[in-house]
One Martini backbone bead per residue (centre of mass of N, CA, C, O) as a GRO file, in nm:
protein
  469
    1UNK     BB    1   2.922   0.417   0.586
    2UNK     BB    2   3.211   0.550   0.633
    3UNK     BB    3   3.109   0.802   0.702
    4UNK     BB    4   2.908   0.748   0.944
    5UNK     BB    5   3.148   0.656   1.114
    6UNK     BB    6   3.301   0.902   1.128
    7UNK     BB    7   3.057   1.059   1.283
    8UNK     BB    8   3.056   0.845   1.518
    9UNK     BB    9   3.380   0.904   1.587
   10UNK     BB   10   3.338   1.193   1.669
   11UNK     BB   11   3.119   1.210   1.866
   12UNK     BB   12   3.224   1.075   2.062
   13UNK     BB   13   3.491   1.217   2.132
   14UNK     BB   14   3.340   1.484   2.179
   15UNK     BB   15   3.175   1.358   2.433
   16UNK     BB   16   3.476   1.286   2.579
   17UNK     BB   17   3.569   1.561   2.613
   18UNK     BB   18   3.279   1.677   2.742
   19UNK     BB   19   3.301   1.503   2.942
   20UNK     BB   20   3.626   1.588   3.077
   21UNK     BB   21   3.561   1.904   3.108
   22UNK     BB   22   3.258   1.907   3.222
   23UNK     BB   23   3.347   1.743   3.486
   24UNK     BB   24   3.593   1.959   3.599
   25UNK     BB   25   3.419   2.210   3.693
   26UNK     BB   26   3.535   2.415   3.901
   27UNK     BB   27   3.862   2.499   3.925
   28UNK     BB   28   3.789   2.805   3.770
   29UNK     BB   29   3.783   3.126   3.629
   30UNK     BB   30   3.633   3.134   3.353
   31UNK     BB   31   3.607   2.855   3.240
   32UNK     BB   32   3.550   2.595   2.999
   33UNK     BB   33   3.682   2.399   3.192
   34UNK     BB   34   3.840   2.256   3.390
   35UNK     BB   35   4.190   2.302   3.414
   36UNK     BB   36   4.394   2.476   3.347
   37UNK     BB   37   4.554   2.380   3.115
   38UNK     BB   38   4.349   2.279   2.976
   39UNK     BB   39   4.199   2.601   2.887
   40UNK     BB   40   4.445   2.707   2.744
   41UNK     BB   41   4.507   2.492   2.545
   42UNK     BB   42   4.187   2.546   2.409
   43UNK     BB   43   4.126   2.870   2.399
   44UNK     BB   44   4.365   3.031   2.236
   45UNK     BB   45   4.397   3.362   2.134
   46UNK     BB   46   4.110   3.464   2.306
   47UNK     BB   47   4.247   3.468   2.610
   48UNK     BB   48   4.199   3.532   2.942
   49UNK     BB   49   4.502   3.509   3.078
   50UNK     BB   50   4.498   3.765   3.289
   51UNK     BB   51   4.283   3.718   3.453
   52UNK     BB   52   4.317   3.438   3.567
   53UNK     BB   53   4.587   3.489   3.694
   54UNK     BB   54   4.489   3.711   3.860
   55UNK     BB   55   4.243   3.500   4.033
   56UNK     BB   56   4.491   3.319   4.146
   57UNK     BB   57   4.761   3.337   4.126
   58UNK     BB   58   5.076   3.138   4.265
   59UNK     BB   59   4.841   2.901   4.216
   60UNK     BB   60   4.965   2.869   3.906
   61UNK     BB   61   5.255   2.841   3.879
   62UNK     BB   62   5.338   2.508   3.815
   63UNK     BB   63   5.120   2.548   3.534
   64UNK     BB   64   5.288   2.701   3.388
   65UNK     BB   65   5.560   2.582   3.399
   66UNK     BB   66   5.450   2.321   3.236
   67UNK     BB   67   5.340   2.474   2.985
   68UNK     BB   68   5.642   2.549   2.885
   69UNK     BB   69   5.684   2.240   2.790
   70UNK     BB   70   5.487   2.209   2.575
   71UNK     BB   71   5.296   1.883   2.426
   72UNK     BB   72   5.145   1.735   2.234
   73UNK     BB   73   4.969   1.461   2.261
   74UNK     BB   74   4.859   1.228   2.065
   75UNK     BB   75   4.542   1.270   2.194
   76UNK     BB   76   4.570   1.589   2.109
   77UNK     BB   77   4.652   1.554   1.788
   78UNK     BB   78   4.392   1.422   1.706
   79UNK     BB   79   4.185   1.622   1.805
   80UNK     BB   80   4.289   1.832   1.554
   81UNK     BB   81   4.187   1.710   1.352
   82UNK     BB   82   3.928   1.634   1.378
   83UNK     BB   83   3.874   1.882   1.396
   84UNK     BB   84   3.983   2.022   1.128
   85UNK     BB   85   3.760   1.803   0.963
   86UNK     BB   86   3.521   1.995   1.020
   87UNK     BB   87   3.327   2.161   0.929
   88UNK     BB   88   3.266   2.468   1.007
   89UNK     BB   89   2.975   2.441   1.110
   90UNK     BB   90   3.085   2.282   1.341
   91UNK     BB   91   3.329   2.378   1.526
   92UNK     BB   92   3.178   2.542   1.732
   93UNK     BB   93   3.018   2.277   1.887
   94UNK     BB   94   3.362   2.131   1.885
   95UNK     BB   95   3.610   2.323   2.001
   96UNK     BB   96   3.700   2.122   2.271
   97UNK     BB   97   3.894   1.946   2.021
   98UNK     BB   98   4.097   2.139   2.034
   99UNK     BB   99   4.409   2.266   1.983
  100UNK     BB  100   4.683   2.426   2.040
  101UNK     BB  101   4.941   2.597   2.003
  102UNK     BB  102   5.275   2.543   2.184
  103UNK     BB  103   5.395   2.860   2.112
  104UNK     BB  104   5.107   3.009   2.196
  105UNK     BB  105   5.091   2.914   2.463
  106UNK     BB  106   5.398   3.016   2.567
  107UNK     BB  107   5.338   3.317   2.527
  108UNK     BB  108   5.116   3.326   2.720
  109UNK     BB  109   5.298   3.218   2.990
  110UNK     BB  110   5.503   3.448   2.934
  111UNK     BB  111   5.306   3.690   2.975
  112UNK     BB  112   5.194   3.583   3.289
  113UNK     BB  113   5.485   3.542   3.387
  114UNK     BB  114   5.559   3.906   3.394
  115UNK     BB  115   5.267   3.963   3.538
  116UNK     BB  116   5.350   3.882   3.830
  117UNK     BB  117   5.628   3.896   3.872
  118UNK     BB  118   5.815   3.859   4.125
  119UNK     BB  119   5.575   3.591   4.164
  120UNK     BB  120   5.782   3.432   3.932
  121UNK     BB  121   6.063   3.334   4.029
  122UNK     BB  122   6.054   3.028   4.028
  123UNK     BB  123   6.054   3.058   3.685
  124UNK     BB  124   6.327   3.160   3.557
  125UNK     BB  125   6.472   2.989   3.470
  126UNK     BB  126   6.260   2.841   3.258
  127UNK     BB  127   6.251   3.140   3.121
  128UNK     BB  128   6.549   3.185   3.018
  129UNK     BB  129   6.556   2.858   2.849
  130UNK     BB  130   6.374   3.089   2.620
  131UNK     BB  131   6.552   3.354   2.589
  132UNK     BB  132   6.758   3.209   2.299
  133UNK     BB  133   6.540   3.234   2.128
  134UNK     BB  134   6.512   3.368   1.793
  135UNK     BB  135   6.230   3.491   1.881
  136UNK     BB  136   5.918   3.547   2.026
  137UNK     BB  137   5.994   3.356   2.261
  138UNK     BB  138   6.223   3.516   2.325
  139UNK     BB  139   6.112   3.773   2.360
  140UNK     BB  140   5.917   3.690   2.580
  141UNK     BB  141   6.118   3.590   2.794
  142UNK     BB  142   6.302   3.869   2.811
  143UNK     BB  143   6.033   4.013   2.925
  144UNK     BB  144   5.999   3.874   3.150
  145UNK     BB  145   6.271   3.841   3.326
  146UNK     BB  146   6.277   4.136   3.382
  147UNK     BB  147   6.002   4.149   3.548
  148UNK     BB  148   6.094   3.939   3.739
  149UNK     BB  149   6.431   4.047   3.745
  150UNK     BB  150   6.614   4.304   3.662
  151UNK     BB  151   6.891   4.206   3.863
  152UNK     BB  152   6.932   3.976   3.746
  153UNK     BB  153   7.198   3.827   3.644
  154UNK     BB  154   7.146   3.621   3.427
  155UNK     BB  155   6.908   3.850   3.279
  156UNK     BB  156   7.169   4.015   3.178
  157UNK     BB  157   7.394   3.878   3.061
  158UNK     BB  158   7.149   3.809   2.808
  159UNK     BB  159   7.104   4.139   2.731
  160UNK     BB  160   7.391   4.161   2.646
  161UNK     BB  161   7.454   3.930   2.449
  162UNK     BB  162   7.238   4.069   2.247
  163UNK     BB  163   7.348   4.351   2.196
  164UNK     BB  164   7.631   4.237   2.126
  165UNK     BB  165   7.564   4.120   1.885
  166UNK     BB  166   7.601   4.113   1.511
  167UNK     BB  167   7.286   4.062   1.541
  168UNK     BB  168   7.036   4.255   1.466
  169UNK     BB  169   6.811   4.060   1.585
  170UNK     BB  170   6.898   4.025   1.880
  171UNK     BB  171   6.890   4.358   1.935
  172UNK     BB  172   6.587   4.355   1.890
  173UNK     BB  173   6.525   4.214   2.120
  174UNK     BB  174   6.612   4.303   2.354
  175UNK     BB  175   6.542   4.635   2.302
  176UNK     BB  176   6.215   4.535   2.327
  177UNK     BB  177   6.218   4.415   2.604
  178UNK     BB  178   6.308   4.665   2.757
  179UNK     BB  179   6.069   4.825   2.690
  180UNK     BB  180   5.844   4.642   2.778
  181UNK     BB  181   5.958   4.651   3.092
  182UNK     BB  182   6.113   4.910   3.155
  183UNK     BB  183   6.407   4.829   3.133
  184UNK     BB  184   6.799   4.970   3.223
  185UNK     BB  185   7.032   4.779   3.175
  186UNK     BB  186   7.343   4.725   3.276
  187UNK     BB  187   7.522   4.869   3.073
  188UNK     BB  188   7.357   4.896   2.743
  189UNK     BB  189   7.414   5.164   2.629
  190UNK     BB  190   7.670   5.136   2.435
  191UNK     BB  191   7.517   4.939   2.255
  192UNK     BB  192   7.322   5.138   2.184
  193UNK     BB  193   7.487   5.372   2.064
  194UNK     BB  194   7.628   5.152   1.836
  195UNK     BB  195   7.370   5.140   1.662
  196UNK     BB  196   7.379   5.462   1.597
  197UNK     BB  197   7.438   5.565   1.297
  198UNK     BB  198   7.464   5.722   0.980
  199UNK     BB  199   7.344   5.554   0.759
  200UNK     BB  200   7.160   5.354   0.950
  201UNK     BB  201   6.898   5.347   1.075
  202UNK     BB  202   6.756   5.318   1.409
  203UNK     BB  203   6.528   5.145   1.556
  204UNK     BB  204   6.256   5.220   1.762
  205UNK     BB  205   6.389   4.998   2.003
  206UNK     BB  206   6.635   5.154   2.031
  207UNK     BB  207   6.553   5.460   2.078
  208UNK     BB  208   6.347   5.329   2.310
  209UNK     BB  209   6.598   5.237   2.505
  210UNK     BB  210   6.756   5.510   2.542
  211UNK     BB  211   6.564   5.634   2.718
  212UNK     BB  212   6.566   5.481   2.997
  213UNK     BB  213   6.834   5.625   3.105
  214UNK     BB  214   6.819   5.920   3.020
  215UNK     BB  215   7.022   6.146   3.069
  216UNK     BB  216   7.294   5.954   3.033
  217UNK     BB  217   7.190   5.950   2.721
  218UNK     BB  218   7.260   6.226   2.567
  219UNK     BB  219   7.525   6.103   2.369
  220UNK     BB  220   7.284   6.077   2.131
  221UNK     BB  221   7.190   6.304   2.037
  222UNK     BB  222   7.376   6.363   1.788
  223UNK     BB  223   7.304   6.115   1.643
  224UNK     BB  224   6.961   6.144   1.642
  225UNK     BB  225   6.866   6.425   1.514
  226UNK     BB  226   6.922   6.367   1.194
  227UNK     BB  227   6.664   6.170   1.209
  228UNK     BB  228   6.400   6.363   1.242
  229UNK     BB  229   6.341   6.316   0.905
  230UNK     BB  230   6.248   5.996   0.944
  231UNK     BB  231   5.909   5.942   0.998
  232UNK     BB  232   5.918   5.690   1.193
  233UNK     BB  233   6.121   5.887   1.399
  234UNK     BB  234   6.024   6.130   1.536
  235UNK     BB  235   5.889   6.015   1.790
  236UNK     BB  236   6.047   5.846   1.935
  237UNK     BB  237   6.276   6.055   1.973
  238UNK     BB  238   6.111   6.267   2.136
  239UNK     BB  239   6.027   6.083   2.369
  240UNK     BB  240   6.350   6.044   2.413
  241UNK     BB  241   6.404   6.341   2.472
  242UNK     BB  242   6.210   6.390   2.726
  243UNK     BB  243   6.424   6.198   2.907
  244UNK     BB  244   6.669   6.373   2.871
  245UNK     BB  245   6.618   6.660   2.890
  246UNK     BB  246   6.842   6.857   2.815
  247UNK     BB  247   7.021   6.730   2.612
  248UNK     BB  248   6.852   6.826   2.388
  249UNK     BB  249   6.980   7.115   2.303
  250UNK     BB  250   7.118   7.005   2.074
  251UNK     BB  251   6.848   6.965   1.879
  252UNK     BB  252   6.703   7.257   1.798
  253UNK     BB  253   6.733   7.234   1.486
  254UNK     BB  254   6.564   6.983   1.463
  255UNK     BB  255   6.301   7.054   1.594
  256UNK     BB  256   6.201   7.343   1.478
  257UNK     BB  257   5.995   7.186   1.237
  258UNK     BB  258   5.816   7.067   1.492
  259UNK     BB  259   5.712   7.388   1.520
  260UNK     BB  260   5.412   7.276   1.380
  261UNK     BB  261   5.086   7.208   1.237
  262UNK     BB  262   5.240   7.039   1.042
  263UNK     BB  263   5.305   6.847   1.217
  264UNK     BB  264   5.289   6.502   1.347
  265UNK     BB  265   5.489   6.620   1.616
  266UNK     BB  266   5.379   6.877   1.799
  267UNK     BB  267   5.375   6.777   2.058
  268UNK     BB  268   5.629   6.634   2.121
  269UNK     BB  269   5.801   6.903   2.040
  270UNK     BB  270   5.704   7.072   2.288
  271UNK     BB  271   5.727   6.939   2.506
  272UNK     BB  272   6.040   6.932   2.500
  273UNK     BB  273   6.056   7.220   2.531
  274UNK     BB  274   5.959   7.267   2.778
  275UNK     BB  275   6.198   7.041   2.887
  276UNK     BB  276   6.398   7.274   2.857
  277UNK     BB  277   6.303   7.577   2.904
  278UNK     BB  278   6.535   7.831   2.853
  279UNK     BB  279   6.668   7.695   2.631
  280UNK     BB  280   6.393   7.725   2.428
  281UNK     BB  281   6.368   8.032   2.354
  282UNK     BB  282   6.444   8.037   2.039
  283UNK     BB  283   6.075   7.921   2.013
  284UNK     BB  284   5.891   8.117   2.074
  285UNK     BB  285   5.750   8.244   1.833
  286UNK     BB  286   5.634   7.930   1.740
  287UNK     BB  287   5.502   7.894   2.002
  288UNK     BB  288   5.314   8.143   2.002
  289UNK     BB  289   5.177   8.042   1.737
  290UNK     BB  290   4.992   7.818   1.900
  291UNK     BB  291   4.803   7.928   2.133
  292UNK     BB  292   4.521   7.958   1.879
  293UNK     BB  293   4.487   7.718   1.805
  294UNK     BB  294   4.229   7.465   1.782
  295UNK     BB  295   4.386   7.230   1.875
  296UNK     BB  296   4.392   7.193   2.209
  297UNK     BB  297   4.652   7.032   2.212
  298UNK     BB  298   4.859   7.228   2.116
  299UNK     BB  299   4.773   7.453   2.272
  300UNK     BB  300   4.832   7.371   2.587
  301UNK     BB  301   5.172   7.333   2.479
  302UNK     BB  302   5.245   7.579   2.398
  303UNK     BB  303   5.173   7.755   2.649
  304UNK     BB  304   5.377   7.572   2.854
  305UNK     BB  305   5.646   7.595   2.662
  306UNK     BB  306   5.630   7.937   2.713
  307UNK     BB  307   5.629   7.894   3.032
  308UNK     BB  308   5.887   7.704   3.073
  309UNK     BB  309   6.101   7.938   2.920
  310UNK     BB  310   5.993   8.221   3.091
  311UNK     BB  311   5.697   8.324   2.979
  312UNK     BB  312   5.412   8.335   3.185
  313UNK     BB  313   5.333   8.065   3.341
  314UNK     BB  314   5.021   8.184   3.481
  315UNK     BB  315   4.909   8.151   3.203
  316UNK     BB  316   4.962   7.864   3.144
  317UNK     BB  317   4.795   7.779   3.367
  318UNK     BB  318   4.542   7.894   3.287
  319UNK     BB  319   4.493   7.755   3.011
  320UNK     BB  320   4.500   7.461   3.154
  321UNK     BB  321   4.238   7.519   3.314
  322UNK     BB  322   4.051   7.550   3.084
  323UNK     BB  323   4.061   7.252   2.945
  324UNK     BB  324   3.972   7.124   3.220
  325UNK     BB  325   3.698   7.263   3.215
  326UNK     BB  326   3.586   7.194   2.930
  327UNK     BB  327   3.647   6.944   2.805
  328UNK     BB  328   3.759   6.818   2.502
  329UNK     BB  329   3.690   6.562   2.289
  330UNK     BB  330   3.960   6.525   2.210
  331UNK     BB  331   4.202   6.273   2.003
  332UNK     BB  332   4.378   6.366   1.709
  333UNK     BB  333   4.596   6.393   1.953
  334UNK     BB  334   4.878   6.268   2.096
  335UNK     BB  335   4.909   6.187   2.432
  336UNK     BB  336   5.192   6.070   2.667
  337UNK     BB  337   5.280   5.985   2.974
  338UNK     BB  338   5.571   6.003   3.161
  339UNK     BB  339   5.522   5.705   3.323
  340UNK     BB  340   5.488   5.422   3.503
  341UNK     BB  341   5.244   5.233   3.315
  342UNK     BB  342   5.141   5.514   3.164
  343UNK     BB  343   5.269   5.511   2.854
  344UNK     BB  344   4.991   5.407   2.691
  345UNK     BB  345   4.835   5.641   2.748
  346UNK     BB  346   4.578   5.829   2.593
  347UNK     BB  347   4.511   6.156   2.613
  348UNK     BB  348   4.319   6.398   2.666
  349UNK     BB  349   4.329   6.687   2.701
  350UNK     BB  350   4.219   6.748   3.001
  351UNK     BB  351   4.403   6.521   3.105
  352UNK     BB  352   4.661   6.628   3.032
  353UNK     BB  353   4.639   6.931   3.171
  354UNK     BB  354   4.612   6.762   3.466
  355UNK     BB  355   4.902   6.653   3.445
  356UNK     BB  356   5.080   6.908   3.426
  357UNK     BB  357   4.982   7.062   3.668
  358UNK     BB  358   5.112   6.850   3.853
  359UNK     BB  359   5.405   6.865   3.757
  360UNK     BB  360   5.430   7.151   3.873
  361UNK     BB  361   5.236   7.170   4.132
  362UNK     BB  362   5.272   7.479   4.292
  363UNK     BB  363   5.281   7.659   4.010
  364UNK     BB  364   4.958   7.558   4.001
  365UNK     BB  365   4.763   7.684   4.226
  366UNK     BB  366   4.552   7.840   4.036
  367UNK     BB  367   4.426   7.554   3.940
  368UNK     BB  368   4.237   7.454   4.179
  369UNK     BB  369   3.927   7.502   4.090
  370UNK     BB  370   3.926   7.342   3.865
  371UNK     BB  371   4.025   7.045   3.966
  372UNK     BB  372   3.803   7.038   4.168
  373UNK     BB  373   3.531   7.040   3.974
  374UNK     BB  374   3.658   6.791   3.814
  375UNK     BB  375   3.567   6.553   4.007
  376UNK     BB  376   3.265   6.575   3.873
  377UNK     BB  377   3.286   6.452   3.662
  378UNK     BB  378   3.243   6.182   3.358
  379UNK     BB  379   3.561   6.152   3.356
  380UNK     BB  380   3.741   5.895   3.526
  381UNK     BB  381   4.016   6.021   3.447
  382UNK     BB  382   3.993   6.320   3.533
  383UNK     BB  383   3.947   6.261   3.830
  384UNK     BB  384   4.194   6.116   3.895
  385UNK     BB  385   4.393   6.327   3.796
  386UNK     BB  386   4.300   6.560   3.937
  387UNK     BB  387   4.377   6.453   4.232
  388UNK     BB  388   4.677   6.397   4.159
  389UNK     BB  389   4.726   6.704   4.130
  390UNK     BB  390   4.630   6.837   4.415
  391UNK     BB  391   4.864   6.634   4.563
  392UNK     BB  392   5.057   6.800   4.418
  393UNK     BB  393   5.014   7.105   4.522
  394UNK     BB  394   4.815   7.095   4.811
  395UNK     BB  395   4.749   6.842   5.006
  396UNK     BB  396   4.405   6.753   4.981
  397UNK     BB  397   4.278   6.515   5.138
  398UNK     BB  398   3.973   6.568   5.135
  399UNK     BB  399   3.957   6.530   4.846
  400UNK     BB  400   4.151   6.306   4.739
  401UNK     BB  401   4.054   6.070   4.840
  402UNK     BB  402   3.820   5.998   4.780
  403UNK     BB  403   3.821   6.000   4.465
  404UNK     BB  404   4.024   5.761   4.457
  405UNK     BB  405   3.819   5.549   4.562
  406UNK     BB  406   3.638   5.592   4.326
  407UNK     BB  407   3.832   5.497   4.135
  408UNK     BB  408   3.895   5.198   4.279
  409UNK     BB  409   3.561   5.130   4.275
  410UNK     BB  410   3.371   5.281   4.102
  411UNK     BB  411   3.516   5.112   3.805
  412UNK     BB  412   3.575   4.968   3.504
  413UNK     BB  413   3.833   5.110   3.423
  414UNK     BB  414   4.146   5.024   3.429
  415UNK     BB  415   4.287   5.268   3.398
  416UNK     BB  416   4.193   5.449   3.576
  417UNK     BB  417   4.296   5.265   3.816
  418UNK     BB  418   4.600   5.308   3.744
  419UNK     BB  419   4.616   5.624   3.825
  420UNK     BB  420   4.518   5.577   4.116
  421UNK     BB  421   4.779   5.350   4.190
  422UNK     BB  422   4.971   5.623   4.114
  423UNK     BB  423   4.869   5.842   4.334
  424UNK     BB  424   4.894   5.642   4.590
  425UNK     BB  425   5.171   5.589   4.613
  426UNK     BB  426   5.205   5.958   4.681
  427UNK     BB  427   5.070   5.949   5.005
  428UNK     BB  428   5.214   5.746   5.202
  429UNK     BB  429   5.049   5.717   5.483
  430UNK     BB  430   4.754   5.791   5.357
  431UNK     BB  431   4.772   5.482   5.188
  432UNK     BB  432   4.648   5.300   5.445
  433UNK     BB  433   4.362   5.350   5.332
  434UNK     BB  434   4.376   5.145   5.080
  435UNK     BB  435   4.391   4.828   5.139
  436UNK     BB  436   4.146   4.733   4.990
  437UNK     BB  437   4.170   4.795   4.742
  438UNK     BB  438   4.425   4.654   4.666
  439UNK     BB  439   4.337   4.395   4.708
  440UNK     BB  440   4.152   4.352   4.516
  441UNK     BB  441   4.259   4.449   4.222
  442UNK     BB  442   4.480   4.179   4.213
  443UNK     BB  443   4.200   3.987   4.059
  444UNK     BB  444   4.131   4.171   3.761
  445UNK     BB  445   4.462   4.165   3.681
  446UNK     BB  446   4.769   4.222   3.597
  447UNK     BB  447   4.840   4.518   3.582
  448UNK     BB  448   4.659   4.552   3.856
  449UNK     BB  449   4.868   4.414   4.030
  450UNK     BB  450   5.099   4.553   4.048
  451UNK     BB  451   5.056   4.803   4.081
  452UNK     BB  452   4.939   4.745   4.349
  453UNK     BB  453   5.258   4.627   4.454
  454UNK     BB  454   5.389   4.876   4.429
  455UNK     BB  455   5.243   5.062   4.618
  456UNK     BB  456   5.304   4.888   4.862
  457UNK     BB  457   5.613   4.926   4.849
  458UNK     BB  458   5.590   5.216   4.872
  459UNK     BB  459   5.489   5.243   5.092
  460UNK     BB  460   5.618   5.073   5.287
  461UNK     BB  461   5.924   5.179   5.196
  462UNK     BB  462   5.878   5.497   5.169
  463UNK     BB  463   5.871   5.801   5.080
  464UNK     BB  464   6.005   6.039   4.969
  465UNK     BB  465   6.002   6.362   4.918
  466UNK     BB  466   5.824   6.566   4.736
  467UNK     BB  467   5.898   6.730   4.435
  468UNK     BB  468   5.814   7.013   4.366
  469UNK     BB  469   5.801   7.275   4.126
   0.00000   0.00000   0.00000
């Protein structure tokens, strides 16, 4: 009898439930009913609260606000019980009894309010008051701040008081912080530089956020090189040291061990030496010898490196020409563009060789039919990279433009739509044909929601004249 009276007694409540939820249906898009809080409460780790908010936009902002500070009520934490009680096999029938965790709620509000960035300024206080918790929410918070207003006082002073406290847990937040944001706090390199000792490692968040400062922070180069020692370390330093420019050329010697197809961080190792140039010349044996390697990825940066040393450039664009025409499915070795927004991409041989072509600009200007060739791909990034390269080339709007509205209206692949409106940036006048693209794209996620707006800033507030190398 009183099995019965509990199973009477759940499924009133699931009844009771499943009518409060699905009588509000209808308040937002893709919600499993009801309206934005209450979907989100109990949507769980599997929410796709990014596409959400970027299809509301900032009509959405003061639900986020309340929901930062959100703790569950009595009857939603009977909620919980009840469905915790519930067989396996039935839970999945009751899930809308379920309430989420308060703190993974929080996380997730945290990382939507970082994406809609600007757009998310009047929550920043609010964002700030959750960014002293020295756990994962507080660093969702100092990333969320960071990508909101990132030259806010209040921001700035946060992310420097944690730098410099003696608690290396918070140095580790702020400096994660830092990377996931992409941004270089002011004041904050002398407190990087003094985390880099000689005795213990210093840890990948602090190597990739001395990154951001680029040339400024050559000054860890001789800090950081002994380290590349260290297989953990390898390839963040690398990463970093390319964006150091020049000022690598301090640890050539600990670089050329890493010029080899035995190293696990051969393209990074290469990478590198590109972008050292001449300098970089004492590693040419050692980079010619890796130019017949079979492996593309290799192959196509050996090629690079050698011609930005200083020998045979002309041959070095023939090379990644080549790659981009034959465009060889090979994953087996990464490679990610160091541009902002799309540094996480992984790119293929043919799209690296494509973005490297770019990158030269008119010094590439032989390998415009293979670019032009590619253009009519199946590989929806290899086309809009290669518009965006023949864009750095020759400036041939009659081919560039079409190919990136094709990247940007007919595919669903939003990496793709990343590259094509970071191409679309770089424009200039030409970019104010792309406005419904623009405006489309930001209902899509919140990735491509900024970018979006990023693009409108640089185009609306005029760009430099784009400097070829």
């Amino acid at each position: 009898m009183i099995r019965t009276l509990f199973l009477v007694l759940v499924g009133a409540v699931a009844l009771a439930v499943v009518g409060l939820v699905v009588g509000g249906r209808g308040h937002g898009p893709d919600y499993s009913g009801g309206s934005f809080p209450t979907w989100l409460k109990r949507a769980g780790p599997e929410a796709r609260v990014d596409e959400a908010v970027a299809m509301e936009g900032v009509a959405v902002l003061p639900d986020l606000m309340e929901l930062l500070d959100w703790q569950p009520s009595t009857s939603e934490r009977a909620s919980r019980r009840i469905y915790e009680a519930l067989p396996e096999s039935w839970q999945s029938s009751f899930c809308l009894l379920n309430v989420s965790d308060p703190d993974l709620v929080r996380r997730q509000v945290l990382r939507a309010l970082g994406g809609l960035g600007s757009e998310a300024s009047p929550a920043l206080a609010s964002v700030l008051a959750w960014a002293g918790t020295p756990d994962e929410t507080g660093q969702e918070a100092l990333t969320a701040a960071l990508k909101i207003s990132p030259l806010a006082p209040a921001v700035t002073s946060q992310v420097l008081t944690y730098l410099l406290d003696a608690d290396p847990t918070r140095k580790e937040i702020a400096a994660r912080a830092m990377v996931a944001a992409d941004v270089p706090v002011e004041g904050g390199l002398p407190a990087l530089l003094e985390a880099v000792g000689t005795s213990d490692p210093p840890s990948v968040a602090v190597v990739l956020a001395l990154g951001l400062y680029g040339r400024e922070a050559g000054r860890a180069v001789p800090r950081l090189a002994p380290w590349l020692r260290d297989p953990n370390l390898k390839q963040p330093i690398l990463l970093t040291f390319r964006r150091m420019g020049s000022s690598a050329g301090l640890a050539l010697t600990e670089i050329r061990p890493e010029i080899s197809a035995q190293s696990p961080v051969v393209v990074e190792a290469l990478d590198v030496a590109a972008r050292l140039g001449p300098a970089a010349a004492p590693l040419r044996p050692q980079i010619q010898s890796l130019e017949a390697n079979p492996a593309p990825m290799i192959r196509l940066h050996a090629a690079l490196a050698r011609g930005q040393t200083g020998q045979d450039l002309p041959g070095a664009v023939k090379a990644l020409a080549r790659e981009v025409q034959f465009q060889i499915p090979d994953y087996s070795l990464p490679y990610f563009p160091d541009h902002p927004g799309l540094r996480h991409i992984r790119l293929s041989p043919a799209q690296a060789a494509a973005w490297l072509l770019g990158e030269l600009g008119r010094r590439a200007e032989a390998a415009t039919p293979e670019l032009a060739s590619a253009l009519r791909s199946e590989d929806p990034r290899l086309v809009a990279l290669s518009a965006w390269a023949l864009w750095r080339i020759n400036q041939d709007a009659e081919l560039v433009v079409p190919a990136l509205r094709r990247s940007l209206r007919y595919t669903l692949d939003p990496v793709t739509q990343l590259i094509a409106l970071e191409a679309v940036a770089e424009l200039g006048s030409i970019g104010g044909l792309f406005d419904d693209e623009l405006e489309g794209l930001q209902r899509l996620g919140l990735p491509l929601r900024q970018a979006a707006q990023r693009t409108r800033e640089r185009l609306g507030g005029g760009l430099p004249e784009l400097e070829l190398k």
